[in-house]
PAGUSE-35974 format. One record per residue (C-alpha): residue in three letters; x, y, z; residue number from 1. Coordinates in nm, 4 decimals. Layout:
N
{r 'ALA',{X,Y,Z},NUM}
...
END
This chain:
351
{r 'UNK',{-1.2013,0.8923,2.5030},1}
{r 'UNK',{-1.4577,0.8386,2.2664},2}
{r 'UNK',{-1.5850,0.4931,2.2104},3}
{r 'UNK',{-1.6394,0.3266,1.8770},4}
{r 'UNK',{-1.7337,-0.0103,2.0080},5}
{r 'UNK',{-2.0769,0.0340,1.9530},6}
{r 'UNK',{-2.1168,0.3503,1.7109},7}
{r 'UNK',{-2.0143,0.3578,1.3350},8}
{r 'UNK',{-1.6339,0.4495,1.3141},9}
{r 'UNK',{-1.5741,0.7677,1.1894},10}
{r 'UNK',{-1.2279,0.7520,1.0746},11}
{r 'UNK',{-1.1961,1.1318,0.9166},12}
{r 'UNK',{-1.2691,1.2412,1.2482},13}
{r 'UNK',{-0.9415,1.0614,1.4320},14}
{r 'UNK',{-0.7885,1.2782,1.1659},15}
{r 'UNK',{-0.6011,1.6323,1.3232},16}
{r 'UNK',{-0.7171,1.9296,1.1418},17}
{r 'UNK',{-0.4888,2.1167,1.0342},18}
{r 'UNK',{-0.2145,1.8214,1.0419},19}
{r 'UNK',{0.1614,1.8180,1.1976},20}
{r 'UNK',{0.3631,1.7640,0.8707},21}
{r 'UNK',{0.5237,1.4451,0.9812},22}
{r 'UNK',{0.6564,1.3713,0.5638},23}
{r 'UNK',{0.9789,1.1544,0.4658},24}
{r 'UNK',{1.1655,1.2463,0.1414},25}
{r 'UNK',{1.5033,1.1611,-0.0481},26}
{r 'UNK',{1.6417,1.4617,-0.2130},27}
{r 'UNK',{1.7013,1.1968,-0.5399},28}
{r 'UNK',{1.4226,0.9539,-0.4868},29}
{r 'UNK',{1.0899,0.9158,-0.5055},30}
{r 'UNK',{0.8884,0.7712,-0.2037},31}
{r 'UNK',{0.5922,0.5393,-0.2485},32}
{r 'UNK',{0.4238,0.2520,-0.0386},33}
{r 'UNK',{0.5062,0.3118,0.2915},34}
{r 'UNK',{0.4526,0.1631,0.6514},35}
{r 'UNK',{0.6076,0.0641,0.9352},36}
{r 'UNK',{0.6202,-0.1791,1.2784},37}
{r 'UNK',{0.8093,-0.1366,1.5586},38}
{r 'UNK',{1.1081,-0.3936,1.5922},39}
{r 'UNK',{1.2474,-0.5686,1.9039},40}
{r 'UNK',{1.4744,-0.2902,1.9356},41}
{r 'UNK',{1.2028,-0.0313,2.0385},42}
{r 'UNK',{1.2700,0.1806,1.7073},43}
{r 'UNK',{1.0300,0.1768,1.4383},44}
{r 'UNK',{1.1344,0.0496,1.0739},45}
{r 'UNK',{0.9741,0.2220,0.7665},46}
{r 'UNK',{0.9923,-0.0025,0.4427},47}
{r 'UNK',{0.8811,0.1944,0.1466},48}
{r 'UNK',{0.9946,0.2040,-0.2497},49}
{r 'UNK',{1.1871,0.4332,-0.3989},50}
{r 'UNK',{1.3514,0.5039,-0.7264},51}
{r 'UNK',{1.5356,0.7416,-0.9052},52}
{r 'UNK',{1.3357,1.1024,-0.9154},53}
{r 'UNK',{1.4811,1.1599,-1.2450},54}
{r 'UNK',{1.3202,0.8657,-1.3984},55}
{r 'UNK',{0.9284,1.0121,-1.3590},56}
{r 'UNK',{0.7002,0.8632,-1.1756},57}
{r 'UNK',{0.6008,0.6064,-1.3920},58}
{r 'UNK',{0.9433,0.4622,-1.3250},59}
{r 'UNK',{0.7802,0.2399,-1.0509},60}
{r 'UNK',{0.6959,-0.0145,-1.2628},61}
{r 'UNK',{1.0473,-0.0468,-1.4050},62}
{r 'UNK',{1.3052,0.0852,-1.1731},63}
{r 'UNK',{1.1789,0.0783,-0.7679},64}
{r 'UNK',{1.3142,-0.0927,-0.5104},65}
{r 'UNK',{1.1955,-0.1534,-0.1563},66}
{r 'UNK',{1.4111,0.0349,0.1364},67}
{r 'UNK',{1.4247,0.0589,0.4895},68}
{r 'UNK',{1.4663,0.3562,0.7121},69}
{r 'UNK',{1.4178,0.3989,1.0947},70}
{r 'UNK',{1.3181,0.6456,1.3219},71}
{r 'UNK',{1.2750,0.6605,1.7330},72}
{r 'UNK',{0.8939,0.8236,1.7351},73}
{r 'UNK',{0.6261,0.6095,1.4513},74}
{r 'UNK',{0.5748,0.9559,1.3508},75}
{r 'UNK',{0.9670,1.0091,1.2486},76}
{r 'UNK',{1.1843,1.1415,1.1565},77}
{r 'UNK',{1.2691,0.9026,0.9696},78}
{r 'UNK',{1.6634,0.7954,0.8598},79}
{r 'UNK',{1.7305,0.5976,0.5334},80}
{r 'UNK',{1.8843,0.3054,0.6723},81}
{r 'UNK',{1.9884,0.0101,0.3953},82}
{r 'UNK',{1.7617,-0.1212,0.0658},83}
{r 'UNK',{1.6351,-0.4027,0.1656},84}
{r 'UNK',{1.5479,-0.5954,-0.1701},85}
{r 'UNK',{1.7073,-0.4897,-0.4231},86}
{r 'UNK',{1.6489,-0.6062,-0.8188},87}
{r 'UNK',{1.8196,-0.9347,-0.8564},88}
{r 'UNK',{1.8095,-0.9856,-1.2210},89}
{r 'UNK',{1.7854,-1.2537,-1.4666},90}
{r 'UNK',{1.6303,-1.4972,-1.4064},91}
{r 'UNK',{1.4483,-1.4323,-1.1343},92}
{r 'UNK',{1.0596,-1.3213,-1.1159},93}
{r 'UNK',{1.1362,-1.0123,-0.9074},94}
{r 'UNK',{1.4735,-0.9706,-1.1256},95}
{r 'UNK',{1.3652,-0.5884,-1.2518},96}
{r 'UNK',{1.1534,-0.4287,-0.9645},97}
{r 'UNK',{1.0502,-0.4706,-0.5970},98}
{r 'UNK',{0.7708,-0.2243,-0.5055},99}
{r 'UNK',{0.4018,-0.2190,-0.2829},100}
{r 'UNK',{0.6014,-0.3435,0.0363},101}
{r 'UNK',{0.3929,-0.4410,0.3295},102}
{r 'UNK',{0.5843,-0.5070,0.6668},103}
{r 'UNK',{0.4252,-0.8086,0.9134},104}
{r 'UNK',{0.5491,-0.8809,1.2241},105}
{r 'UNK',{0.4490,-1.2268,1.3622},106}
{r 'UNK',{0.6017,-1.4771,1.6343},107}
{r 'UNK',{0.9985,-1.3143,1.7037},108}
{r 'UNK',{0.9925,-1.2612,1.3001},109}
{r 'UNK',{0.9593,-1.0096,0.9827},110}
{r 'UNK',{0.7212,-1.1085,0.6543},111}
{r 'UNK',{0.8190,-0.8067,0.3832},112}
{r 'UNK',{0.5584,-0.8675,0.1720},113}
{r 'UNK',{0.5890,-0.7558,-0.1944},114}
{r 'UNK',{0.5481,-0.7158,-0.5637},115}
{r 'UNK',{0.8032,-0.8304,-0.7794},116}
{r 'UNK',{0.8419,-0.8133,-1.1656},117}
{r 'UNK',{1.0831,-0.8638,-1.5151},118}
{r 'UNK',{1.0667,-0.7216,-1.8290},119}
{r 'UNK',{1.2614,-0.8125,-2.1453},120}
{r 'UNK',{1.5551,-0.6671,-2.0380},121}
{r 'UNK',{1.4783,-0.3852,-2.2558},122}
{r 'UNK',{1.5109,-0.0724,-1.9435},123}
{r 'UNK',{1.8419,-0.2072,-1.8837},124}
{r 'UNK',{1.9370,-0.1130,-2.2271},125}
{r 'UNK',{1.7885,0.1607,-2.3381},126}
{r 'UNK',{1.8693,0.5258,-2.3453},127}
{r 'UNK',{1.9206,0.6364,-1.9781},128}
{r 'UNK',{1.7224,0.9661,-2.1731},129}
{r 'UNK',{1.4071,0.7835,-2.2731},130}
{r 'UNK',{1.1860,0.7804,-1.9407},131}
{r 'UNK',{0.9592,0.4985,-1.8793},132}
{r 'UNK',{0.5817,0.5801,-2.0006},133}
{r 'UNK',{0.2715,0.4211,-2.0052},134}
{r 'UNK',{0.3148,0.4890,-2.3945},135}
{r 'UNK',{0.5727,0.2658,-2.4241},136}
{r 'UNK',{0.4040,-0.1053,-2.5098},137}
{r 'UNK',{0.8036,-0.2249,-2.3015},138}
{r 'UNK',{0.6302,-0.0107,-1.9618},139}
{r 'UNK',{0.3186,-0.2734,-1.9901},140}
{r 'UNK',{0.5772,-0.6103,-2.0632},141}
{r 'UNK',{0.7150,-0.5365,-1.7139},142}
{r 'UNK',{0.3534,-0.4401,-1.5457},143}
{r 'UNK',{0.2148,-0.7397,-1.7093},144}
{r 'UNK',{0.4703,-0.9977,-1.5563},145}
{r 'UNK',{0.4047,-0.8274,-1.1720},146}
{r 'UNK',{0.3903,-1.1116,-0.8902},147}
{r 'UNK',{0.3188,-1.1102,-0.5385},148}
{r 'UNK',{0.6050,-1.2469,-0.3309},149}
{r 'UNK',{0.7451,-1.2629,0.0146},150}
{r 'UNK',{1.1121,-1.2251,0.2289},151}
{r 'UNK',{1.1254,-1.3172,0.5644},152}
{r 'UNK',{1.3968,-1.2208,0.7883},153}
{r 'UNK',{1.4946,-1.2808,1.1878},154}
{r 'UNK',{1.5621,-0.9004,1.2022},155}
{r 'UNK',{1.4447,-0.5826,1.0356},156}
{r 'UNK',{1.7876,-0.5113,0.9032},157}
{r 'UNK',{1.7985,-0.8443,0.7649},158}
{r 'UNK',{1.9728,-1.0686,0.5700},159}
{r 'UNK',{1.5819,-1.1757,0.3738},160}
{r 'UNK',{1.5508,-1.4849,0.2854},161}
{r 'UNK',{1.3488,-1.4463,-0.0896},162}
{r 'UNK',{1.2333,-1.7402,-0.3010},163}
{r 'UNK',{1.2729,-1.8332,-0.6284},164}
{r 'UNK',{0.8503,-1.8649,-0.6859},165}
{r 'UNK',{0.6231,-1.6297,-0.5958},166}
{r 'UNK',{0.3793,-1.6354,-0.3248},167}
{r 'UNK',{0.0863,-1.5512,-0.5136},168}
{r 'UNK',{0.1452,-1.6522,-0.8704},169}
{r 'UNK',{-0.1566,-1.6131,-1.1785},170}
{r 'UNK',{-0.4459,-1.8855,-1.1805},171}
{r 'UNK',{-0.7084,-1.8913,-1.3822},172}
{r 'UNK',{-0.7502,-1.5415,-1.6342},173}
{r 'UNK',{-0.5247,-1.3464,-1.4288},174}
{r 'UNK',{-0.3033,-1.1033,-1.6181},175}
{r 'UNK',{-0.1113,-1.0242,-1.2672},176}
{r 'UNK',{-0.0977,-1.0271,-0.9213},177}
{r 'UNK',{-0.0003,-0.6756,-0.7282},178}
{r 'UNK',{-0.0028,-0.4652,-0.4170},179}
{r 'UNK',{-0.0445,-0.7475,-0.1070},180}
{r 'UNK',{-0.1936,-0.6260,0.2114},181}
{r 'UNK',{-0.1322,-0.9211,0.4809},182}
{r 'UNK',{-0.2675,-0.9008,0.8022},183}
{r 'UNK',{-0.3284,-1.1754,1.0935},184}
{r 'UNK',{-0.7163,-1.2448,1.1674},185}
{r 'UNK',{-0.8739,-1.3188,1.5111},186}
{r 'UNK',{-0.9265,-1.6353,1.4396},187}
{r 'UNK',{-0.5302,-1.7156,1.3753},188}
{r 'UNK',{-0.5817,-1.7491,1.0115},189}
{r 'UNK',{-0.3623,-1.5023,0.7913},190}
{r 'UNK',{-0.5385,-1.2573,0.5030},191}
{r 'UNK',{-0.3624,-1.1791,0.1972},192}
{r 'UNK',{-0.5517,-0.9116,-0.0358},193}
{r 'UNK',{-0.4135,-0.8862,-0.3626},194}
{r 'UNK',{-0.4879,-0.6855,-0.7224},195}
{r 'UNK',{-0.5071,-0.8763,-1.0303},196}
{r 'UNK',{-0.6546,-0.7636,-1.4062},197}
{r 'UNK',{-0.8484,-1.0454,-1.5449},198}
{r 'UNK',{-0.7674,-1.1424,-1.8910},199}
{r 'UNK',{-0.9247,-0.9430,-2.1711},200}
{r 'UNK',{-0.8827,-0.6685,-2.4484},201}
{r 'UNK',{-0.7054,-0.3685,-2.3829},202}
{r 'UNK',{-0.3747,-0.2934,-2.0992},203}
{r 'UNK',{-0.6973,-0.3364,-1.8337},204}
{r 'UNK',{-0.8670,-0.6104,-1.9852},205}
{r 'UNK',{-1.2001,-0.7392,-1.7869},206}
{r 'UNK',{-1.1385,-0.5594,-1.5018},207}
{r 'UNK',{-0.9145,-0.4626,-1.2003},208}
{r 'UNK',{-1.0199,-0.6559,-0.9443},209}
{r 'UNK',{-0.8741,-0.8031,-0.5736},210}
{r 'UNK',{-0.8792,-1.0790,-0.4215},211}
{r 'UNK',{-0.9198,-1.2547,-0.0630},212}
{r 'UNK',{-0.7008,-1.5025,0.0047},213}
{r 'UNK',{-0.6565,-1.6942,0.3458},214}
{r 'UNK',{-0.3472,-1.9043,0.4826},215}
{r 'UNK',{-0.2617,-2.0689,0.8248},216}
{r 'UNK',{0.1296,-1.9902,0.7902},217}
{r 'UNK',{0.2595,-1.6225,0.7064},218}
{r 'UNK',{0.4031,-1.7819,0.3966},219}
{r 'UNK',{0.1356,-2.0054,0.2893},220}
{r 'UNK',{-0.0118,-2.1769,0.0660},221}
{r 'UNK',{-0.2713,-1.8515,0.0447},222}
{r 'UNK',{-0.6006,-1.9643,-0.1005},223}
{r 'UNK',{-0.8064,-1.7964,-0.2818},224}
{r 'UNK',{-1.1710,-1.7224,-0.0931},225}
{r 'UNK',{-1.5037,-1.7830,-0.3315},226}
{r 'UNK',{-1.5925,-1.4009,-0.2669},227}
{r 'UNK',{-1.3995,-1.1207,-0.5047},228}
{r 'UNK',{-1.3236,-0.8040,-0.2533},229}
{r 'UNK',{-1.5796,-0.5087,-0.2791},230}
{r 'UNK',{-1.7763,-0.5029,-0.5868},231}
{r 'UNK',{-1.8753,-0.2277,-0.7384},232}
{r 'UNK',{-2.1160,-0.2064,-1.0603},233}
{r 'UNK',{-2.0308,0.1282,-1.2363},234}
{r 'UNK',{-1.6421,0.0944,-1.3264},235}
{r 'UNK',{-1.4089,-0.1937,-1.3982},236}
{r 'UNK',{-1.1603,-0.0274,-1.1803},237}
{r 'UNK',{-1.2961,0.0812,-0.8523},238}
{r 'UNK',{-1.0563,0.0218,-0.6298},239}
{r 'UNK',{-0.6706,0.0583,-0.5596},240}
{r 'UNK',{-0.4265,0.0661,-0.3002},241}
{r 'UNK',{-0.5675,-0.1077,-0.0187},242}
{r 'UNK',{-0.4984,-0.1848,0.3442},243}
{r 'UNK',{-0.7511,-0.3872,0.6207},244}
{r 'UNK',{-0.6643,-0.4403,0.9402},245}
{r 'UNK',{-0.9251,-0.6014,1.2590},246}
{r 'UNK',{-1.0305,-0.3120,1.5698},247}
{r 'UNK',{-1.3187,-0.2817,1.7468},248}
{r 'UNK',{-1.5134,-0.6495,1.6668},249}
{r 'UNK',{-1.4517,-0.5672,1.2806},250}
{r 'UNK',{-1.2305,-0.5746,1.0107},251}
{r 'UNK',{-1.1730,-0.2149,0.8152},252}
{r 'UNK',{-1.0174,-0.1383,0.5105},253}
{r 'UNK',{-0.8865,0.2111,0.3703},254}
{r 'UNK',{-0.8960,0.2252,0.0205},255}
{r 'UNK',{-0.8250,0.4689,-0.3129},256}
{r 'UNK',{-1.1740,0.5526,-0.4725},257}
{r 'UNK',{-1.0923,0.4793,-0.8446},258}
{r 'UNK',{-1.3468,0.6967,-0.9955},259}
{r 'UNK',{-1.6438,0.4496,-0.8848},260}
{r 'UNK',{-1.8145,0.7761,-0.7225},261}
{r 'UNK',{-1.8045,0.5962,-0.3317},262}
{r 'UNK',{-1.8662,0.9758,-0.1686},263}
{r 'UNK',{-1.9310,1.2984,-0.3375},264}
{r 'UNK',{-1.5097,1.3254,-0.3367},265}
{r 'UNK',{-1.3498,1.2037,-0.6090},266}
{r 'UNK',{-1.0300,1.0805,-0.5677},267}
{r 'UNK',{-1.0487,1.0670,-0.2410},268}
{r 'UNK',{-0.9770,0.7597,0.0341},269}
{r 'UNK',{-1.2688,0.5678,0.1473},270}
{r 'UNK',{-1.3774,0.3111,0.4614},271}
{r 'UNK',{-1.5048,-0.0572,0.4063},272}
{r 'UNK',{-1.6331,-0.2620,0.6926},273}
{r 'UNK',{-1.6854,-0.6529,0.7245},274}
{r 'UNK',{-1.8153,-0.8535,1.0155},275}
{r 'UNK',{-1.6100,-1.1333,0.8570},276}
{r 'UNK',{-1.3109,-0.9979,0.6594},277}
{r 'UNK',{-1.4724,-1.1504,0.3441},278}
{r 'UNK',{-1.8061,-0.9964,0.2799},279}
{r 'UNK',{-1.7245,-0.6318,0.2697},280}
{r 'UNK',{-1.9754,-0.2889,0.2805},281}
{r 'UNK',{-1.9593,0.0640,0.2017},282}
{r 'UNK',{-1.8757,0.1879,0.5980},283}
{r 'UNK',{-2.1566,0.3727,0.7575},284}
{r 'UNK',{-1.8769,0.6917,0.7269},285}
{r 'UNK',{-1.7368,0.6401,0.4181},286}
{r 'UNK',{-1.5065,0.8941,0.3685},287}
{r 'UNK',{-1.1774,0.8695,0.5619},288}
{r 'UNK',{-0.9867,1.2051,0.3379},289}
{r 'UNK',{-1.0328,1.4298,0.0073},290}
{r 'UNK',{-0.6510,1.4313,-0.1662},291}
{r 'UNK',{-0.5927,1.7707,0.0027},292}
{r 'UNK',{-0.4689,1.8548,0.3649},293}
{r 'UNK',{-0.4408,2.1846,0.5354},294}
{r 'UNK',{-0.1065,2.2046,0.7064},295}
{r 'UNK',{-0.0247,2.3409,1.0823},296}
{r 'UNK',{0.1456,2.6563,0.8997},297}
{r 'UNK',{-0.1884,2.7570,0.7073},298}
{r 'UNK',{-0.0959,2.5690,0.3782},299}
{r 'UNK',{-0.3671,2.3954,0.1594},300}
{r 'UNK',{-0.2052,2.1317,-0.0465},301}
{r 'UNK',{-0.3953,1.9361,-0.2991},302}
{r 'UNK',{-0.2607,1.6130,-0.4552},303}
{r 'UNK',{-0.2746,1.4388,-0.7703},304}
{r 'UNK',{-0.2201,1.1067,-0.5776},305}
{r 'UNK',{-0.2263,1.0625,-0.1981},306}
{r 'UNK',{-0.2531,0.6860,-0.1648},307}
{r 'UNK',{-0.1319,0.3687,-0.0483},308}
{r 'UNK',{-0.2075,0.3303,0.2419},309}
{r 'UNK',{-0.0909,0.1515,0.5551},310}
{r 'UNK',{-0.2286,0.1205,0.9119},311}
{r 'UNK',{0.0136,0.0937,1.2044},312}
{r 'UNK',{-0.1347,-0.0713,1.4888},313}
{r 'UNK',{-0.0815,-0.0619,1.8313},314}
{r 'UNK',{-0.3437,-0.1704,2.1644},315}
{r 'UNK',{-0.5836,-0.3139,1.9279},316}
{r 'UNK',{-0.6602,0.0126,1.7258},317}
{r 'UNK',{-0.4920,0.1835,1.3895},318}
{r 'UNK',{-0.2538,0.4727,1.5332},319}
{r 'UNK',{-0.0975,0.6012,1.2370},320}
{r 'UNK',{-0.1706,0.6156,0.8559},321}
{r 'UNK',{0.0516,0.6341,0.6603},322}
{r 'UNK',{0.0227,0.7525,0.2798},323}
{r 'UNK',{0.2047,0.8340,-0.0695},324}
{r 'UNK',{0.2272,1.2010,-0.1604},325}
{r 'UNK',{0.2585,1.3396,-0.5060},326}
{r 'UNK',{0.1404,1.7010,-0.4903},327}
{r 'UNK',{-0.0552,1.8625,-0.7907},328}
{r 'UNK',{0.1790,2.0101,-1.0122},329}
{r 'UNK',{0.5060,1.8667,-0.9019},330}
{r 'UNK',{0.6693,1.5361,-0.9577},331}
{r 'UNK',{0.8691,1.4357,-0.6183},332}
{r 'UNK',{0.6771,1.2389,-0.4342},333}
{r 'UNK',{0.7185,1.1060,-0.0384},334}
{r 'UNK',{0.5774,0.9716,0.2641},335}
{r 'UNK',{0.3050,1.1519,0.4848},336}
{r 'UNK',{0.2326,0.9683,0.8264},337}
{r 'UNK',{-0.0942,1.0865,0.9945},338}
{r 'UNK',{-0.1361,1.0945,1.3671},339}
{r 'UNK',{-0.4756,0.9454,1.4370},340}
{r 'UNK',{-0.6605,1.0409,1.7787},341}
{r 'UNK',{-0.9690,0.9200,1.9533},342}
{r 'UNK',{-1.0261,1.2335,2.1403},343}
{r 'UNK',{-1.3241,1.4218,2.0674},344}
{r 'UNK',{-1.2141,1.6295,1.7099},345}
{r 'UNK',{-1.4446,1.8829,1.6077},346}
{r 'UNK',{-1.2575,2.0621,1.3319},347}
{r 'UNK',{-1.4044,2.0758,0.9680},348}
{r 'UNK',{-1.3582,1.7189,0.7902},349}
{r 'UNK',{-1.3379,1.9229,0.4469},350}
{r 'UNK',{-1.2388,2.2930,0.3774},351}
END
């Protein structure tokens, strides 16, 4: 075993090179935003969004939902199982879209954390023909009125139990609030990391930024830390797609390089580090995977978007990661899950 306790983590090298292709897809559907946890009944349960694959990609923001699908090995296969939030219309706040789920499992019960949103009503109207595009100033109306939320259920099947506010509503300039990462701290306390856009001209306005937020209860009241998470000088958008989770006397966070320039790969995922969970640095290794992966059968794949992603834990220390896939020049996307080992690994990082 090789011991991180007391070097700098090196997370591209728990990384197999080449990589088993351990990938979920629905022949209609695209995949986005997945992870799992491993229920009382010893099989693990994937929550992830999906929407129609003949709606584009940019049909996230008006048509996903959040499923569930389960498998005996975290790896998969995977089995589409049941959706487990589905739209529930007007009036609610998540009455359009569920997406960005994130699965917590604390004290005998399930947290499905989300983002929920409504538009005009407009997509349920409109020409099934005209595809949802950032063109379209009706895409932004739903984007715009994204809100972090939470179900909680006795079971990973359910029935959830939703609410009629969110969990992390708009203070302040916020335009939004998107993609929650929860996780439970050492200390007992819960973390909630959240995207907002601050108020401004323009569909990004001053800036995408995130937000720490801390709680004592898995369903609040989160509050909102003094410190913003990460900042960066060069770009209003540094970051996306986040996920931290606590190994090895730190907290760790895998994130989407935006274009700030973290590493010499651009886009490519990158490592944080925090002593603290709220004052967060560049990791010592900063570069956890390039979008491109060389396959067990020789391929070389290169994506336009390999993101989201989510850490399953087990004995203290990440196990799997799991990620979004949209390859370059195709439009299904799905679910890779990457076996992570703290053997010795001495392949090439990059090709």
């Amino acid at each position: 075993m090789v011991s991180v306790l007391n070097t700098p983590l090196n997370f591209a090298h728990l990384i197999p090179r080449p990589m088993p292709r351990h990938i979920f897809k629905l022949p209609e559907h695209m995949i986005w935003c997945n992870g799992a946890v491993r229920g009382e009944d010893g099989l693990y349960h994937m929550f992830f969004s999906r929407w129609l694959a003949k709606r584009g990609h940019h049909a996230w923001v008006t048509d996903s939902e959040v499923a569930h699908a389960v498998a005996r090995d975290v790896l998969g296969p995977y089995e589409f199982s049941d959706v487990a939030l589905p739209a529930r219309g007007f009036p609610y706040w998540d009455g359009d879209v569920t997406h960005n789920p994130h699965i917590l499992k604390e004290g005998g019960l399930y947290y499905l954390y989300y983002t929920g949103n409504h538009g005009s009503g407009y997509w349920q109207s409109a020409d099934p023909n005209h595809l949802p595009s950032m063109d379209d100033p009706q895409w932004w109306e739903n984007r715009n009125n994204q809100r972090v939320g939470v179900a909680v259920s006795s079971s990973p099947y359910g029935p959830w139990q939703r609410f009629n506010t969110p969990l992390a509503d708009v203070m302040r300039r916020q335009r939004l609030t998107a993609q929650p990462a929860v996780m439970c701290r050492p200390d007992g306390k819960y973390m909630l990391v959240y995207k907002t856009v601050i108020e401004g001209p323009g569909h990004y306005g001053n800036g995408v930024q995130h937000f720490i937020a801390l709680a004592d209860d898995p369903l609040g009241p989160f509050i909102d830390q003094s410190v913003r998470f990460i900042q960066a000088p060069r770009t209003g958008f540094p970051i996306d797609d986040q996920v931290e989770w606590y190994q090895d006397g730190r907290f760790w966070c895998i994130t989407k390089d935006h274009g700030e320039g973290f590493t010499e790969h651009v886009p490519a995922l990158v490592l944080f580090e925090s002593q603290d969970g709220l004052d967060w640095q560049l990791a010592a290794n900063p570069l956890v995977m390039p979008f491109e992966i060389t396959w067990q059968d020789g391929e070389i794949q290169k994506f336009d978007r390999l993101e989201m992603p989510k850490v399953y834990v087990e004995d203290g220390r990440a196990r799997v990661l799991f990620l979004a896939a949209k390859p370059v020049g195709e439009e299904h996307s799905f679910s890779v899950a990457v076996p992570l080992s703290y053997e010795e690994n001495t392949g090439e990082i990059v090709s």
